[in-house]
C-alpha positions as MATLAB code, in Angstrom:
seq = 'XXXXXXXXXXXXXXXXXXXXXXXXXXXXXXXXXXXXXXXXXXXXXXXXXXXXXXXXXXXXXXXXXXXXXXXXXXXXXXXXXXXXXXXXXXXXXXXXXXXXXXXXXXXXXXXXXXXXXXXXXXXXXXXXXXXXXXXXXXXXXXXXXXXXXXXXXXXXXXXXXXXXXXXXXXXXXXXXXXXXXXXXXXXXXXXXXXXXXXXXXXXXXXXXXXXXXXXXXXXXXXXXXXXXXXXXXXXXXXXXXXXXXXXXXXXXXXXXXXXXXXXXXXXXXXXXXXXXXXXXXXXXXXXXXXXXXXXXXXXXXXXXXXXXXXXXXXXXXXXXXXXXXXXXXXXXXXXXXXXXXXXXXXXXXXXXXXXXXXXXXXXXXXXXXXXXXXXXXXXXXXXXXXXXXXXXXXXXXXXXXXXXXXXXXXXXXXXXXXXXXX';
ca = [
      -2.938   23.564   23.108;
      -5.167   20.184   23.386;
      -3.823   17.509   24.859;
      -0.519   17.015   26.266;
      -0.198   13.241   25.364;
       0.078   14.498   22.265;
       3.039   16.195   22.684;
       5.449   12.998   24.360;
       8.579   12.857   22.924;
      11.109    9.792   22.970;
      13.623   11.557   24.850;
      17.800   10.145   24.997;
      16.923    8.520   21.229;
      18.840    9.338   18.673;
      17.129   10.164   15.453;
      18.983    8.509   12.275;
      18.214    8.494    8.664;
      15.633    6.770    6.793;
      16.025    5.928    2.800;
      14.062    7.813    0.812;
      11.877    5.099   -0.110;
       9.662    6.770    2.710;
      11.288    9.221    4.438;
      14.382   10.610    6.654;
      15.118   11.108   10.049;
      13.646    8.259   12.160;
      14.323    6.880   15.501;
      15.044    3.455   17.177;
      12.171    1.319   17.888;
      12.078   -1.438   20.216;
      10.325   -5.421   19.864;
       6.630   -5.980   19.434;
       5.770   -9.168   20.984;
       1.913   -8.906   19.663;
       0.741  -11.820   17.553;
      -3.165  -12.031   15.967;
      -4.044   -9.053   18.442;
      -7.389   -7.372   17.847;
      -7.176   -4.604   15.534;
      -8.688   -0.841   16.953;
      -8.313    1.997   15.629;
      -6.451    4.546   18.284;
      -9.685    7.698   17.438;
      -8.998    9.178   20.662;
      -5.057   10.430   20.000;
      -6.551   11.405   16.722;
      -9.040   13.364   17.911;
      -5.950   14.996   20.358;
      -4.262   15.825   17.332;
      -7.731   17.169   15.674;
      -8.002   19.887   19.082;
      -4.180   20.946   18.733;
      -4.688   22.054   15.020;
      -8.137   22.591   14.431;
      -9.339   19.457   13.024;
     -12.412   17.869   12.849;
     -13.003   15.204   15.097;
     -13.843   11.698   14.396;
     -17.042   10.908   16.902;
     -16.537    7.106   16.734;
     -14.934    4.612   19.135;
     -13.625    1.415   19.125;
     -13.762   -0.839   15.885;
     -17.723   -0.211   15.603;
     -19.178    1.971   12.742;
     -17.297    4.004   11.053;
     -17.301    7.365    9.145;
     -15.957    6.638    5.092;
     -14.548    9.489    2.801;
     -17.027   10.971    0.521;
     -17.182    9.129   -2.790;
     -14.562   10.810   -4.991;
     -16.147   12.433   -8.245;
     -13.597   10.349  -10.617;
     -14.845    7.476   -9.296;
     -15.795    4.833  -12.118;
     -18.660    2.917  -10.582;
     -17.824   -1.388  -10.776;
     -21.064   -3.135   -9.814;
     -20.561   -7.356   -8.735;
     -21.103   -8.209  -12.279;
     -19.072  -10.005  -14.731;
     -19.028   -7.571  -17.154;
     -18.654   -4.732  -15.151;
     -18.634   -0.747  -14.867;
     -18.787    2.028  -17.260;
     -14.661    3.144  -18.439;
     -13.770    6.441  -20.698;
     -10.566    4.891  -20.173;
      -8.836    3.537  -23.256;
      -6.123    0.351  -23.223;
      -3.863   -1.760  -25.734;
      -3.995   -4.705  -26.459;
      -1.682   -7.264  -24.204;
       1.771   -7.606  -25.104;
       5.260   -9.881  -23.693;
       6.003   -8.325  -20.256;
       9.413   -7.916  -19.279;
       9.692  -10.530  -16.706;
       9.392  -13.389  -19.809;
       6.849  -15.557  -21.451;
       4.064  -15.915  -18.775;
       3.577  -12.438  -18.319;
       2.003   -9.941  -20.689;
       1.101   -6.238  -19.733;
      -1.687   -4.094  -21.167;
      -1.096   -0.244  -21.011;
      -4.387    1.763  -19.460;
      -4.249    5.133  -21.310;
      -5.603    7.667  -18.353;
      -5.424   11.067  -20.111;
      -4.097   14.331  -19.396;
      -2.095   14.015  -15.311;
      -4.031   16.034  -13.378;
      -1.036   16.916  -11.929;
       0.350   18.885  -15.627;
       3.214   16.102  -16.423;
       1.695   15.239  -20.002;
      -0.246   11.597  -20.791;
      -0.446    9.510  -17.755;
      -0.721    5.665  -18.226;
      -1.030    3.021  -15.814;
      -0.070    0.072  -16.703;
      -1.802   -4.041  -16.402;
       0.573   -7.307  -15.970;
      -1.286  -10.624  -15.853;
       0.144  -14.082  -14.801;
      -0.783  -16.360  -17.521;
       1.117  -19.728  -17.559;
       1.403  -22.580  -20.579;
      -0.618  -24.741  -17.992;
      -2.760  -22.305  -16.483;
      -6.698  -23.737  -16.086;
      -9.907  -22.567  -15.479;
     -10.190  -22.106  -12.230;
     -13.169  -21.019   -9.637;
     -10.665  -19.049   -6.954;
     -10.655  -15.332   -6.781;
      -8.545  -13.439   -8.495;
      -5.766  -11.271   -7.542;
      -4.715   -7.849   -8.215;
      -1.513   -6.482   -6.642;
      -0.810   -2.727   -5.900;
       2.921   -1.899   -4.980;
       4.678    0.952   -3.064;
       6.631    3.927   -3.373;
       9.880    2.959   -5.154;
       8.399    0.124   -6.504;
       6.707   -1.453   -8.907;
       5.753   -5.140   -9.642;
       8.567   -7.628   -9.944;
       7.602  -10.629   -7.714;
       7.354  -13.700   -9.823;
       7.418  -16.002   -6.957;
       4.119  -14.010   -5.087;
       2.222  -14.563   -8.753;
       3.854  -18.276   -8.731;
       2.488  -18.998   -5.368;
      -0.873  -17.647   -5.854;
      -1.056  -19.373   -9.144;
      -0.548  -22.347   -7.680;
      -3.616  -22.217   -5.326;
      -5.886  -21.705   -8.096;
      -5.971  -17.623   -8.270;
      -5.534  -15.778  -11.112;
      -2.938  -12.800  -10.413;
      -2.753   -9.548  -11.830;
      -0.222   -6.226  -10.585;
      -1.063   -3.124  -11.618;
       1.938   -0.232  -12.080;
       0.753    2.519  -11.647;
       0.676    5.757  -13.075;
       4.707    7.438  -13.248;
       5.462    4.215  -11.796;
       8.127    1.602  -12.895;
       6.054    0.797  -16.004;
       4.027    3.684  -16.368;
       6.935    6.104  -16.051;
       7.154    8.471  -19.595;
      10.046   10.541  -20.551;
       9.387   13.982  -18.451;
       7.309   12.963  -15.254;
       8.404   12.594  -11.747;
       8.759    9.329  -10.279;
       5.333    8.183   -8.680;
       4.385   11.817   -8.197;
       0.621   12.631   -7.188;
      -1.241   15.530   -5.482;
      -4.084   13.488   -4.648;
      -4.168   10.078   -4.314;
      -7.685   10.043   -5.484;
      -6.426    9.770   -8.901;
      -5.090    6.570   -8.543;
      -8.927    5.548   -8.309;
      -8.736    6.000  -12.171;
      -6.540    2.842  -12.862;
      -7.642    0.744   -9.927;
     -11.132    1.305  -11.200;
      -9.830    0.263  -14.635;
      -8.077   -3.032  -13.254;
     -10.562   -4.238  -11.308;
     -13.325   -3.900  -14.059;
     -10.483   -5.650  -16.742;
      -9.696   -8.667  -14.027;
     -13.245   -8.895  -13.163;
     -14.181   -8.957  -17.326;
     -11.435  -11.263  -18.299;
     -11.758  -13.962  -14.720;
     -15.391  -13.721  -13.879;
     -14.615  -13.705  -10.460;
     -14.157  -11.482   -7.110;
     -11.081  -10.411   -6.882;
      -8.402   -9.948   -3.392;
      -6.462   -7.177   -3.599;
      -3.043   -7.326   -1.911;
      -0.981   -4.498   -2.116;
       2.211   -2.972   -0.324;
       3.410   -0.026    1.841;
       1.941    2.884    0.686;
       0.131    0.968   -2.209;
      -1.241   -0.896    1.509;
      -2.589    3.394    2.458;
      -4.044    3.481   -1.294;
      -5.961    0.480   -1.767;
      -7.623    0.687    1.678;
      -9.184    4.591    1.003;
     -10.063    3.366   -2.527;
     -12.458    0.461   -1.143;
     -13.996    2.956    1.229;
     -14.699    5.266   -1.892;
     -16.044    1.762   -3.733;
     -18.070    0.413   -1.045;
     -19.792    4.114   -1.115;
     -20.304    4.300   -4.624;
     -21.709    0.869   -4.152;
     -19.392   -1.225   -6.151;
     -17.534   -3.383   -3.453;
     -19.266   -6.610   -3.981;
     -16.124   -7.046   -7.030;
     -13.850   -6.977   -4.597;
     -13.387  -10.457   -1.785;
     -11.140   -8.912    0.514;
      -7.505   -7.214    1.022;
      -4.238   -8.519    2.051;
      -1.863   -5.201    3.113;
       1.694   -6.140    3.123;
       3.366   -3.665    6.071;
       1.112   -0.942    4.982;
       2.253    2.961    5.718;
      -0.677    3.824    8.275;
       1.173    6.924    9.217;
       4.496    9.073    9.504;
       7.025    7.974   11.021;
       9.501    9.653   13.395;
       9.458   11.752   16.011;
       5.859   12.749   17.532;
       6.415   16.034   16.308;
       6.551   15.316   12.957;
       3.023   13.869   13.087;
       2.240   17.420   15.048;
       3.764   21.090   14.112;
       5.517   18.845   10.956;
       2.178   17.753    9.194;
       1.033   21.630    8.573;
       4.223   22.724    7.783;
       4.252   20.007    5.152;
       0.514   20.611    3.672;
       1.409   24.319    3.528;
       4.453   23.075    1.240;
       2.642   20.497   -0.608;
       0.308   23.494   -1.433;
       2.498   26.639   -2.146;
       5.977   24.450   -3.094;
       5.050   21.413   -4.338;
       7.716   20.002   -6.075;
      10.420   21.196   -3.319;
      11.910   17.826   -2.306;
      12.487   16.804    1.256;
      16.220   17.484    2.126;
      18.925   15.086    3.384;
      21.279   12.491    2.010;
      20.495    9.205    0.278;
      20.389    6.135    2.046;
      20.155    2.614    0.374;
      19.866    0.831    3.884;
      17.017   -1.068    2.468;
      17.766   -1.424   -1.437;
      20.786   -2.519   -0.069;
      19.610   -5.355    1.897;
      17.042   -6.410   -1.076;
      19.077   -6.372   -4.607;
      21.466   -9.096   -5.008;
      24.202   -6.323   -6.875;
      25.023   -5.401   -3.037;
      24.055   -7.631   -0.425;
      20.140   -9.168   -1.152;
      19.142  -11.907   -2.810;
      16.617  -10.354   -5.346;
      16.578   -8.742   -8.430;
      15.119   -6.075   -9.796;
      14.886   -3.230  -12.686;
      17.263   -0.426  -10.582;
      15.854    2.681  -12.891;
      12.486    1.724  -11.271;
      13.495    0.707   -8.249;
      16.958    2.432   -7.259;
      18.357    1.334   -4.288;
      18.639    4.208   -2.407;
      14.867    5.737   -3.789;
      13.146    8.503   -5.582;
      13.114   12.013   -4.174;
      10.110   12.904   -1.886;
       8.207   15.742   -2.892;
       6.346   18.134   -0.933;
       3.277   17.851   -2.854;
       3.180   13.649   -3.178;
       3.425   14.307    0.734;
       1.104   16.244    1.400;
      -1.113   13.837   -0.408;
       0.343   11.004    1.669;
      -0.556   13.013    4.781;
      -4.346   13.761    3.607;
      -4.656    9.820    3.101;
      -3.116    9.320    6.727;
      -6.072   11.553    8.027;
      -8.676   10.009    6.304;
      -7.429    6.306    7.307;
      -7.463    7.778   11.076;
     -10.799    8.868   11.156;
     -12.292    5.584   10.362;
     -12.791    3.633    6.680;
     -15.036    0.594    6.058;
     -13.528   -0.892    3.197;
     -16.611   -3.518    3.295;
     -14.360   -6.572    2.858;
     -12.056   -8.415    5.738;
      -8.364   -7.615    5.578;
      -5.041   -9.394    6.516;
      -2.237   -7.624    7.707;
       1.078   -8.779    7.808;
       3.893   -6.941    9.316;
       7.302   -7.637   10.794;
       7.661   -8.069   14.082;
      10.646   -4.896   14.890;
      11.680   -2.307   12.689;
      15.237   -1.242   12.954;
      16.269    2.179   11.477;
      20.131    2.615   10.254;
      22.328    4.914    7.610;
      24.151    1.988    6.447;
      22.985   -1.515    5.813;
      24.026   -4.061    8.347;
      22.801   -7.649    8.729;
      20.464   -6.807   11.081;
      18.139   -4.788    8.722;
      17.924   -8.088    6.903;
      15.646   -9.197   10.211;
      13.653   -6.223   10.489;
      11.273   -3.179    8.983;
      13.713   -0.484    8.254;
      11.363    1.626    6.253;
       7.859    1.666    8.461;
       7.407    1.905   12.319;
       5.852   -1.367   12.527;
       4.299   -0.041   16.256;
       2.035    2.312   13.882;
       0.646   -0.511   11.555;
      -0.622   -2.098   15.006;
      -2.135    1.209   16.207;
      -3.879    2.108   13.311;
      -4.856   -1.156   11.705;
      -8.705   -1.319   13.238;
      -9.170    2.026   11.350;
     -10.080   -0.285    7.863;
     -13.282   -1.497    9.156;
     -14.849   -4.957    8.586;
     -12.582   -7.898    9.946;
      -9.221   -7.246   10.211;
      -6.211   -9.564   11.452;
      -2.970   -8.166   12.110;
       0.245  -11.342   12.041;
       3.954  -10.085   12.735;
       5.827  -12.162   11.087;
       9.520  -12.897   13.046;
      12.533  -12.006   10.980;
      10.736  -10.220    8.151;
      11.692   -7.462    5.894;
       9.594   -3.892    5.072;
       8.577   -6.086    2.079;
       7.132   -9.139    3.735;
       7.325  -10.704    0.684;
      11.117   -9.959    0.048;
      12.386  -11.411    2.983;
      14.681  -14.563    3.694;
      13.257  -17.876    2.852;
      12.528  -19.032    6.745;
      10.732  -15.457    7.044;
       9.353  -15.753    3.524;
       7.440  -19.190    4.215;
       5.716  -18.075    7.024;
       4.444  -15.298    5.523;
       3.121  -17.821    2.751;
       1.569  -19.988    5.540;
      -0.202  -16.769    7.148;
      -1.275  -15.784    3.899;
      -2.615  -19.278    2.812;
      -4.661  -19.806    6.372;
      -5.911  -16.626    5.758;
      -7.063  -17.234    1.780;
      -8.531  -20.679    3.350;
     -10.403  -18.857    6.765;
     -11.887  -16.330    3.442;
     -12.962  -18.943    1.024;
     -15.428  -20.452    4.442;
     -16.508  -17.226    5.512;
     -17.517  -16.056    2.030;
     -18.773  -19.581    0.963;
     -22.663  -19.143    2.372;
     -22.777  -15.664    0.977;
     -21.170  -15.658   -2.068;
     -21.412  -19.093   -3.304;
     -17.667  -19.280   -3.578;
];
């Protein structure tokens, strides 16, 4: 039944529970001493997986050429420029955000959810300080994860204060976007986020009259990357300067067999019992180690971000697992990328200062593996001591993060200059 690499197994480890900010059961990973390696994109046990169930192979190799998902219908096409694409979608006005007086939010109406929970929204928050200037750096727009939604002043702050104009999109059922009577960041497809992102970019892009990097997180960091394949198809990736992913979720983690016998077993559920949740108990491992009510250092809005996270849904992962195959067969996002990762994950059912250190959503061995599969440049930088949220992690972790990020913004800025003019 294809091949048997497919099938190893970690035997003697003990599986543990995950929070549900991903998933559950989970087992313990050991230390990644990679730094700056290559990225590739690991077709071949793909293509194993592909023969046990049926799938289609890949056909490419390496880090050369590779196959993007078809355009998606709802695609709103963004051309390079400045006022750009065609939009059916309607939006308010800006208004005072809740994080104070330099942010404002704009809500994107988006229609009827495909997904039959009423009027879905997504919803805009720009950076806009007393002392803000004109300024000739890219713009930014941030996408954020599952249990999540944007709250990082001091990401905006520090991008602000290279010259970049920063925008976060929530979007739809999430954090801001959430409406009396929907589920919690539920989609069937995660096509339909094209919708907002579509939206944003053509608003930042109208408003800044520049390219703009989009950094997002987790699974926002599995979203973003199939939406720029989908762009650069349609032919509007020119808007767009590059992507910074932020411990993206490349794949499932656990045990091998999930990834195997558990990924049909969870598309036939998506499909036939969609909102079934996933069992097992809640765990606020990570919440824990982040919000400063228990033993973090940030804070946050817990009805949009609860510590221990939203229920998982068959249907939202099913979706999840579609956009896992797609990223393994090969995307070319058309713009470099920067990756940045902790360097070990750690996996436990009750926090402990050593989750502080660590991943303990993502297996951070799986953002290596699969990273090559955006296309175009990408570098991968584990970061030592760094949380799931590279961004949310202790201050020694948390400035070299910034560092990485800023070499990286500087290395983009010369390799766009001749072709862009920037």
């Amino acid at each position: 039944m294809g091949c048997s690499r497919c099938w190893s197994g970690r035997g003697g480890r003990r599986a543990v529970g995950l929070p549900a900010v991903h998933l559950r059961p989970i087992v313990h990973l050991t230390d990644d001493n990679s730094r700056n390696e290559p990225a590739e994109c690991d077709i071949d046990t793909f293509d194993c997986f592909a023969d046990a169930f049926g799938g289609n192979r890949s056909g490419y190799r390496d880090i050369g050429p590779l196959r993007s998902v078809s355009a998606s219908p709802r695609l709103v096409t963004v051309t390079n420029e400045t006022a750009v694409g065609v939009s059916n979608i309607t939006g308010e006005s800006w208004v005072p955000d809740v994080l104070g007086s330099d942010y404002q939010q704009r809500t994107l109406h988006l229609g009827s959810d495909p997904d039959g929970e009423g009027a879905a929204v997504a919803t805009l928050v720009r950076h806009l300080p007393e002392q803000s200037t004109e300024t000739t750096a890219d713009a930014v727009l941030y996408v954020h994860g599952f249990t999540d939604y944007f709250f990082q002043e001091h990401l905006a702050e520090h991008f602000a204060a290279r010259g970049h104009r920063f925008y976060a999109l929530d979007l739809r059922k999430c954090g801001r976007s959430l409406r009396a009577g929907q589920t919690p960041h539920y989609v069937t497809d995660l096509a339909f986020y094209d919708a907002e992102l579509n939206e944003a970019l053509r608003i930042v892009r109208a408003e800044t009259g520049r390219p703009v990097l989009v950094v997002a997180h987790s699974t926002g960091g599995l979203v973003t990357p199939l939406w720029l394949d989908r762009l650069r198809a349609a032919g509007g990736i020119d808007a767009v300067s590059g992507l910074v992913l932020n411990s993206p979720w490349f794949d499932l983690q656990g045990p091998s067999y999930y990834r195997t016998i558990g990924t049909p077993v969870i598309k036939a559920l998506g499909r036939f019992r969609s909102m079934a949740r996933l069992p097992g108990d809640d765990i606020s491992t990570y919440g824990d180690s982040l919000h400063r009510s228990v033993a973090g250092e940030w804070d946050y809005n817990l009805d949009w971000k609860p510590l221990a996270g939203f229920p998982v849904h068959f249907g939202w992962l099913a979706a999840i697992r579609d956009g896992h195959t797609q990223l393994h067969r090969g995307l070319d996002i058309g713009v470099p990328a920067l990756i940045l990762r902790s360097r070990i994950s750690k996996f436990a059912s009750k926090y402990g200062p050593a989750v502080d250190v660590a991943d303990s959503v993502l297996d951070v061995r799986q953002i290596q593996r699969w990273a090559g599969c955006l296309g175009d440049r990408t570098n991968i930088v584990p970061i030592d001591g760094a949380r799931h949220d590279v961004f949310l992690s202790s201050e020694g972790p948390l400035a070299e993060a910034f560092s990485e990020l800023d070499s990286w913004l500087d290395w983009l800025a010369g390799f766009r200059s001749p072709k862009a003019g920037a």
